[in-house]
ROGUZA-968137 format. One record per atom (N, C-alpha, C): x, y, z; atom name; residue number from 1. Coordinates in Angstrom, 2 decimals. Atoms other than C-alpha are relative to their C-alpha. Layout:
N
+---------+---------+---------+------+------+
|       u |       v |       w | name | resi |
+---------+---------+---------+------+------+
|       X |       Y |       Z |   CA |  NUM |
...
+---------+---------+---------+------+------+
//
This chain:
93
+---------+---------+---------+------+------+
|       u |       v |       w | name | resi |
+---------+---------+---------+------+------+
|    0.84 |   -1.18 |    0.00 |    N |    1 |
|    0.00 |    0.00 |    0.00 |   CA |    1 |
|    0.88 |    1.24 |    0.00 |    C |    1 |
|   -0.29 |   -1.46 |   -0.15 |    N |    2 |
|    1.13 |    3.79 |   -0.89 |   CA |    2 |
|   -0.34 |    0.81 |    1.00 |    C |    2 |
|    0.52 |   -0.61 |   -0.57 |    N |    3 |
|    0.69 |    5.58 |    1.56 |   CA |    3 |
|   -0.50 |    1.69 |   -0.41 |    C |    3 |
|    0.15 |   -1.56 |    0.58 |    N |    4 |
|    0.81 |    8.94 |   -0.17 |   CA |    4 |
|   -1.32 |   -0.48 |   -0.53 |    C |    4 |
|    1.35 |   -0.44 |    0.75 |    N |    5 |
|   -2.65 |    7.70 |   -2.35 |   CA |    5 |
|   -1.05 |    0.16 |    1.30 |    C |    5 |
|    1.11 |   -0.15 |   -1.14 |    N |    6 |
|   -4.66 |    7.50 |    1.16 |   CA |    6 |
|   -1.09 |   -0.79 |    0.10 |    C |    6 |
|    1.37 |    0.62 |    0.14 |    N |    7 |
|   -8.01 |    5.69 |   -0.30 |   CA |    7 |
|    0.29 |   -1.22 |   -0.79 |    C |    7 |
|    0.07 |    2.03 |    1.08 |    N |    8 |
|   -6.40 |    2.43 |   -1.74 |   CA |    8 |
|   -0.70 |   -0.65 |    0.35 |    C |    8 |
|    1.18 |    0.91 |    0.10 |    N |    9 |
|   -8.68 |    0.05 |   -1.76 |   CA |    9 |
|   -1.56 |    0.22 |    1.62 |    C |    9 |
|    0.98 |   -0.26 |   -1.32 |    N |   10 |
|  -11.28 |    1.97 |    0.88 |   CA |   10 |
|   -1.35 |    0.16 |   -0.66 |    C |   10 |
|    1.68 |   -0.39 |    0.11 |    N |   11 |
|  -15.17 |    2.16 |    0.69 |   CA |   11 |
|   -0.02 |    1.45 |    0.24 |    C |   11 |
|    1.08 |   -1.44 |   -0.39 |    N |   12 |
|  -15.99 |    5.87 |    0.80 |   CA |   12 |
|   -1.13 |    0.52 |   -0.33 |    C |   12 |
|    1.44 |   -0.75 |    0.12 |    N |   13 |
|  -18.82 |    7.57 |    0.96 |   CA |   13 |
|   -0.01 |    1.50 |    0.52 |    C |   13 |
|    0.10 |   -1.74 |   -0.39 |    N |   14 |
|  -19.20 |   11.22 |    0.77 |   CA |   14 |
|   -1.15 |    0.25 |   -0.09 |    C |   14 |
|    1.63 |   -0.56 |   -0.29 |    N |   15 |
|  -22.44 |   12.52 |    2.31 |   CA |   15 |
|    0.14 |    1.77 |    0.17 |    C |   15 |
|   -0.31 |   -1.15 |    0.61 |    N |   16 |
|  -21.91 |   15.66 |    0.40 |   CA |   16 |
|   -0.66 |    0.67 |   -0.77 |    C |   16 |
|    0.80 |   -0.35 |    0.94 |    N |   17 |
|  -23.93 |   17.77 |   -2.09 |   CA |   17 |
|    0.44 |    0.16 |   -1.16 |    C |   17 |
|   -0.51 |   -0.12 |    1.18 |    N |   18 |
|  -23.12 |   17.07 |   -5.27 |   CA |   18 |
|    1.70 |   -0.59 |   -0.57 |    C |   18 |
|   -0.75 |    0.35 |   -0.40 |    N |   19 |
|  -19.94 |   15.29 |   -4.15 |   CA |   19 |
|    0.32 |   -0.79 |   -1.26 |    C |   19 |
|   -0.30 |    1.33 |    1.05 |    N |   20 |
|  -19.97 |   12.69 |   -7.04 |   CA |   20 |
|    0.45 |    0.69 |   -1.25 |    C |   20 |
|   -0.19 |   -0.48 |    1.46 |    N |   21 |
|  -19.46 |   15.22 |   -9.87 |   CA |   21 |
|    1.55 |    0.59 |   -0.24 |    C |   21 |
|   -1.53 |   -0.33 |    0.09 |    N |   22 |
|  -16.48 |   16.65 |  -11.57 |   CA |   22 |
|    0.47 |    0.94 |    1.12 |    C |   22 |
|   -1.24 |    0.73 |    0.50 |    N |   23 |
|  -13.70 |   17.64 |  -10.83 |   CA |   23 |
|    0.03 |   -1.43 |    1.39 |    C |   23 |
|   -0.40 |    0.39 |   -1.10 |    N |   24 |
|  -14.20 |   15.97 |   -7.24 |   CA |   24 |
|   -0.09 |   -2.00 |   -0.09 |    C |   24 |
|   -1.03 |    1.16 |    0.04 |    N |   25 |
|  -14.58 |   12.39 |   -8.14 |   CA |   25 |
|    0.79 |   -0.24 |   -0.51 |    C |   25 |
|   -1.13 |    0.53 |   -0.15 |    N |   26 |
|  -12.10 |   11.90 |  -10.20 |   CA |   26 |
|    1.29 |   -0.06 |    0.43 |    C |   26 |
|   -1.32 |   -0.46 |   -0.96 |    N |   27 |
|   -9.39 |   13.81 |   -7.80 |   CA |   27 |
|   -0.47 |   -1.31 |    1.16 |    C |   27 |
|    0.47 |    1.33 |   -1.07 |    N |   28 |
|  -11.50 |   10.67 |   -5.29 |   CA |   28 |
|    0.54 |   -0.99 |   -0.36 |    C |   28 |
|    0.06 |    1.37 |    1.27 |    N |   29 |
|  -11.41 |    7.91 |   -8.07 |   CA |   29 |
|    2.02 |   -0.10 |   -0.04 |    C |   29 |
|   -1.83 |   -0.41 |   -0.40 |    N |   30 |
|   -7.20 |    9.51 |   -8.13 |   CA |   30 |
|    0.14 |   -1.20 |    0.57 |    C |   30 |
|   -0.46 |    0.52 |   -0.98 |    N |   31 |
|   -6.49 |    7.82 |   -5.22 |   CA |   31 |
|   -0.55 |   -1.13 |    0.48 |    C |   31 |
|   -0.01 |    1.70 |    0.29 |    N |   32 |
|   -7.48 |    3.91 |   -5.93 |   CA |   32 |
|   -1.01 |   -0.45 |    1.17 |    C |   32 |
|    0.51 |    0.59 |   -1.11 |    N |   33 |
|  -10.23 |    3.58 |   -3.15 |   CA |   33 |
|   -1.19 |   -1.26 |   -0.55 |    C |   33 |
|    0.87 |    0.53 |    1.00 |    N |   34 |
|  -12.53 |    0.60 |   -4.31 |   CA |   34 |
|   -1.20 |   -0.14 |   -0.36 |    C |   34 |
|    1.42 |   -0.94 |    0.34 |    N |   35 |
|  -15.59 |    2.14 |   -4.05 |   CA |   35 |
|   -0.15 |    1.61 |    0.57 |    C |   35 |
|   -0.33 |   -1.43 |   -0.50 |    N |   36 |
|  -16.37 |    5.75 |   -3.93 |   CA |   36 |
|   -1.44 |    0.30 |   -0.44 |    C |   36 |
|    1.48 |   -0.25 |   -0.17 |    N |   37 |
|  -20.19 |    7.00 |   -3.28 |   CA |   37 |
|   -0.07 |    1.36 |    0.31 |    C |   37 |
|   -0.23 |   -2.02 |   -0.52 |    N |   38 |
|  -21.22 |   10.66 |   -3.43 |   CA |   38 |
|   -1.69 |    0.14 |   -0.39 |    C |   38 |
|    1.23 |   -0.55 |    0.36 |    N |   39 |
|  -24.12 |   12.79 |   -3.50 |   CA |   39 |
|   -0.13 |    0.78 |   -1.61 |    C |   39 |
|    0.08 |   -0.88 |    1.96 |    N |   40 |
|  -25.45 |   13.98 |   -7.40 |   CA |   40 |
|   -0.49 |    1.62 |   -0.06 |    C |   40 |
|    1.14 |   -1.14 |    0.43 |    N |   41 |
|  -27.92 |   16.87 |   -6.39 |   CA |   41 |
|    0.68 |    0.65 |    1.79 |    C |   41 |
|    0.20 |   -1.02 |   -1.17 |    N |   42 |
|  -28.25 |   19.37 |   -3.27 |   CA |   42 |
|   -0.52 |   -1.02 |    0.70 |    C |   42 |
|    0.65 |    0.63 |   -1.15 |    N |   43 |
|  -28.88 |   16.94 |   -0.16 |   CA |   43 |
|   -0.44 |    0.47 |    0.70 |    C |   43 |
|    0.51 |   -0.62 |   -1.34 |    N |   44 |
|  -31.34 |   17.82 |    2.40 |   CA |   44 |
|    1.09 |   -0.79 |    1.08 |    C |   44 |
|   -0.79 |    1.07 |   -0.95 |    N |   45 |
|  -29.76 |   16.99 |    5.46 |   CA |   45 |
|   -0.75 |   -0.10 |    1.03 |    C |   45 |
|    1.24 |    0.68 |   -0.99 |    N |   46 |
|  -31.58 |   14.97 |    8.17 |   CA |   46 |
|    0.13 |   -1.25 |   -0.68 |    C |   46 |
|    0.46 |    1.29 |    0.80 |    N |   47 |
|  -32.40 |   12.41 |    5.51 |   CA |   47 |
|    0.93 |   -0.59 |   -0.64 |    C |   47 |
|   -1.08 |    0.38 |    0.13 |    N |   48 |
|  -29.24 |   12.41 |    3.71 |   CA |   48 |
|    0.73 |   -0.76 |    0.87 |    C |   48 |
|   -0.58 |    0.39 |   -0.82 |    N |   49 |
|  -27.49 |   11.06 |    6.59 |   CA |   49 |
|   -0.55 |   -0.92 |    0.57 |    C |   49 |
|    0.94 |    0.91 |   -0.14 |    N |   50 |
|  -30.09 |    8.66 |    7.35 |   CA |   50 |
|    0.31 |   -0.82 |   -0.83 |    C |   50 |
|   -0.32 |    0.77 |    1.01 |    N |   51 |
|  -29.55 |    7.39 |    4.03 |   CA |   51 |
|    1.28 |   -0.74 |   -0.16 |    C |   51 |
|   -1.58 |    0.31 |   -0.68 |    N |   52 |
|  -25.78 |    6.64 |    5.00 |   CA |   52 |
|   -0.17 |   -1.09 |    0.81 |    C |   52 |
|    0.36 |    1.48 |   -0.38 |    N |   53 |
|  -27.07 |    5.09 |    7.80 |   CA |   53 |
|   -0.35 |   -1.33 |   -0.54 |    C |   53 |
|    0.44 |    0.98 |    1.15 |    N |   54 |
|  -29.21 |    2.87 |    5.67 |   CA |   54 |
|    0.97 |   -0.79 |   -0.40 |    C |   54 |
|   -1.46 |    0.33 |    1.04 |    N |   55 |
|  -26.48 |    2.11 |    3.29 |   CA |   55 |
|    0.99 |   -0.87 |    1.04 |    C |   55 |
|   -1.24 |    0.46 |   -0.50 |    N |   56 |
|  -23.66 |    1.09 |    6.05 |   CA |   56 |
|   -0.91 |   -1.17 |    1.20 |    C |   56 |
|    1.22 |    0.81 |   -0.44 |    N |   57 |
|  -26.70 |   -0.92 |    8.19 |   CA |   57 |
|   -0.01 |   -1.39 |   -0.93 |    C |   57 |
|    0.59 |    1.08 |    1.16 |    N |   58 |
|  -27.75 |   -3.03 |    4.59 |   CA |   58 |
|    1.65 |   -0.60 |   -0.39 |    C |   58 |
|   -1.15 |    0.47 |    0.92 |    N |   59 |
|  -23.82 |   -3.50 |    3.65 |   CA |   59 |
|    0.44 |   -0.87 |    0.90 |    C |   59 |
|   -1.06 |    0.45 |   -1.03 |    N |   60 |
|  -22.06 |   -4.32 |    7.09 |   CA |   60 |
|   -0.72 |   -0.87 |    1.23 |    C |   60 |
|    0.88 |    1.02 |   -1.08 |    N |   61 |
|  -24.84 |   -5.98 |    9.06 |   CA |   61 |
|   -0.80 |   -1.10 |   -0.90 |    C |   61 |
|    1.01 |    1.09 |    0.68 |    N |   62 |
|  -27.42 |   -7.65 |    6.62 |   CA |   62 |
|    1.76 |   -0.92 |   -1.25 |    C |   62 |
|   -0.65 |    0.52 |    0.60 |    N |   63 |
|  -24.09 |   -8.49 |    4.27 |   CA |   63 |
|   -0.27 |    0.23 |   -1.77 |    C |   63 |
|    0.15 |   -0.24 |    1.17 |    N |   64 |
|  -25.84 |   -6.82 |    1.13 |   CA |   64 |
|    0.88 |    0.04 |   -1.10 |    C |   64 |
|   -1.25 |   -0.56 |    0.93 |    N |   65 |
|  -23.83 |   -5.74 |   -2.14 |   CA |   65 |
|   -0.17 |    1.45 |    0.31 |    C |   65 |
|   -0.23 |   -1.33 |   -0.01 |    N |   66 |
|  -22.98 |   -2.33 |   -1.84 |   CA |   66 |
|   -1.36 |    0.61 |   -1.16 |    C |   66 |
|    1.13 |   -0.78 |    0.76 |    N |   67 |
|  -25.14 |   -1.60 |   -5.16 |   CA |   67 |
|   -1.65 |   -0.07 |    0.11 |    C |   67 |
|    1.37 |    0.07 |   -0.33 |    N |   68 |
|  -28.08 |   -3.13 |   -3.66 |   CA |   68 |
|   -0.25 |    0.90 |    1.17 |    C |   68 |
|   -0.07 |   -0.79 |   -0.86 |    N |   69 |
|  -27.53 |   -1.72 |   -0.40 |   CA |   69 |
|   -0.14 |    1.69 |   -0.10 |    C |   69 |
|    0.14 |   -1.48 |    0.27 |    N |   70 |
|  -27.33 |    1.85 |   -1.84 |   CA |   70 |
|   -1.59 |    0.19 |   -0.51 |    C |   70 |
|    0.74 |    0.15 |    0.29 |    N |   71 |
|  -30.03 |    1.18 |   -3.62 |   CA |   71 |
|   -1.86 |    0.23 |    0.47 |    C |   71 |
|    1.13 |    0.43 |   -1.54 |    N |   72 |
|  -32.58 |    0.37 |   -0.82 |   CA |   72 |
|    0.07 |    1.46 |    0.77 |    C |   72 |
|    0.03 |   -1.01 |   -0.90 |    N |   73 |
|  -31.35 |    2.90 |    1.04 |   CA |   73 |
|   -0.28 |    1.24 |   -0.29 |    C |   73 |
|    0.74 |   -1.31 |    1.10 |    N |   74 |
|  -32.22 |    5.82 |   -1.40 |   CA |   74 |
|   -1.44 |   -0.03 |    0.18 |    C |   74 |
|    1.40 |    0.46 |    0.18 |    N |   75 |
|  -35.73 |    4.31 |   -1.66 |   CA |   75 |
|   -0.84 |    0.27 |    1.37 |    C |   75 |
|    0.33 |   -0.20 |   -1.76 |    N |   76 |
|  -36.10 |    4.30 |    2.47 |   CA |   76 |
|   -0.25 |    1.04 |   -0.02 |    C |   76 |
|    0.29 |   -1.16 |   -0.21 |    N |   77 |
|  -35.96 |    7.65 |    2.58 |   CA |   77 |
|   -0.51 |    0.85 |   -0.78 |    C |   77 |
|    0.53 |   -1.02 |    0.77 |    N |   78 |
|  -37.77 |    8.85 |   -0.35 |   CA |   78 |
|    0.72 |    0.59 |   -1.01 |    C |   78 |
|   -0.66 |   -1.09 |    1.26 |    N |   79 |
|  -35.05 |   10.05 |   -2.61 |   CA |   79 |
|    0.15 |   -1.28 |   -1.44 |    C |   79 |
|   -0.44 |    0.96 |    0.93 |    N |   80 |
|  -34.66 |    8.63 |   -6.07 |   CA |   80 |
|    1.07 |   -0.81 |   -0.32 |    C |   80 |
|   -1.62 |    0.79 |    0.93 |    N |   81 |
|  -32.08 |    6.19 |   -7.61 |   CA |   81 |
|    0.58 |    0.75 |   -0.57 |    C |   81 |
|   -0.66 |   -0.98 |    0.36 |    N |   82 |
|  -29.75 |    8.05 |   -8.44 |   CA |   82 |
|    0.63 |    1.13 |    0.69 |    C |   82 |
|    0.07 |   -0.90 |   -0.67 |    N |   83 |
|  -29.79 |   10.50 |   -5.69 |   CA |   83 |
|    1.79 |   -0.04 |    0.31 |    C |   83 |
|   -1.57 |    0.38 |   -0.12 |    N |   84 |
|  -25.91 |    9.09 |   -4.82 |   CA |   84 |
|    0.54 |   -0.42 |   -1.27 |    C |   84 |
|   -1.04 |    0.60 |    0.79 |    N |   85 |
|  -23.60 |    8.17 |   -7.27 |   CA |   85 |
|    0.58 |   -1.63 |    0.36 |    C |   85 |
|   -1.06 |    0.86 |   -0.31 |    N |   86 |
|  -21.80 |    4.57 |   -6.81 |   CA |   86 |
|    1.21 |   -0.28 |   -1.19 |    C |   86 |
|   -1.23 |    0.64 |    1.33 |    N |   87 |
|  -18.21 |    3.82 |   -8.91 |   CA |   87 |
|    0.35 |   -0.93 |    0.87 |    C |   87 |
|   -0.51 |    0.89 |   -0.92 |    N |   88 |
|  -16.35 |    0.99 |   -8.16 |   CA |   88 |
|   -0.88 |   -1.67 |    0.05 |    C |   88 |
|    0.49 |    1.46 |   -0.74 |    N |   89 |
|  -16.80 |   -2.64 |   -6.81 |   CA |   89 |
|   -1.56 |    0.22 |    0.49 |    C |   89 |
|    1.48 |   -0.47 |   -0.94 |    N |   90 |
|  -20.53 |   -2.68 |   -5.97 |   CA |   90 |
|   -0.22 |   -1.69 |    0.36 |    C |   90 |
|   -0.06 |    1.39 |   -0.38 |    N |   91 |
|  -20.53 |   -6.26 |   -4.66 |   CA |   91 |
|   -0.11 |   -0.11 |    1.84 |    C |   91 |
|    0.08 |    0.17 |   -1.44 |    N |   92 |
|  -20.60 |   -7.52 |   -0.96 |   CA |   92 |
|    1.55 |    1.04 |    0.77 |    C |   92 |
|   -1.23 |   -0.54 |   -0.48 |    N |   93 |
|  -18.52 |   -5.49 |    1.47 |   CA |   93 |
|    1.36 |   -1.02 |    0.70 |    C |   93 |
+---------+---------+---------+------+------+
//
């Protein structure tokens, strides 16, 4: 492992507004993490962060795939598919 890239092979998730778009993932995507999850639009927040929950709940307890897990967890709270971004490994964590 490099230590200079920082996000080699890490799950992130940025519960951010708009986090997923240029230039900022691919300065994310840069630094080799093997999944990288962002917000597309203006997040409310309350629910956003809920949705996180969700997400790290369905991946790291039930054993979901990440792309299902995101998935679900968008839906829980009302926001569309799409609302996050996922790149990367979307498979079991």
């Amino acid at each position: 492992m490099n230590p200079g890239i920082g996000l080699y092979h890490a799950v992130a998730l940025t519960n951010s507004c708009k986090s997923f778009r240029q230039p900022l993932n691919n300065y994310i995507w840069y630094r080799q993490p093997r999944t990288y999850i962002g917000g597309n639009i203006n997040l409310p927040v309350g629910r956003s962060e809920q949705t996180a929950y969700h997400f790290w709940y369905y991946t790291l307890k039930l054993n979901w795939p990440m792309g299902t897990a995101l998935t679900k967890a968008q839906t829980d709270l009302g926001f569309p598919v799409g609302t996050f971004g996922l790149r990367g490994y979307n498979g079991v964590f």
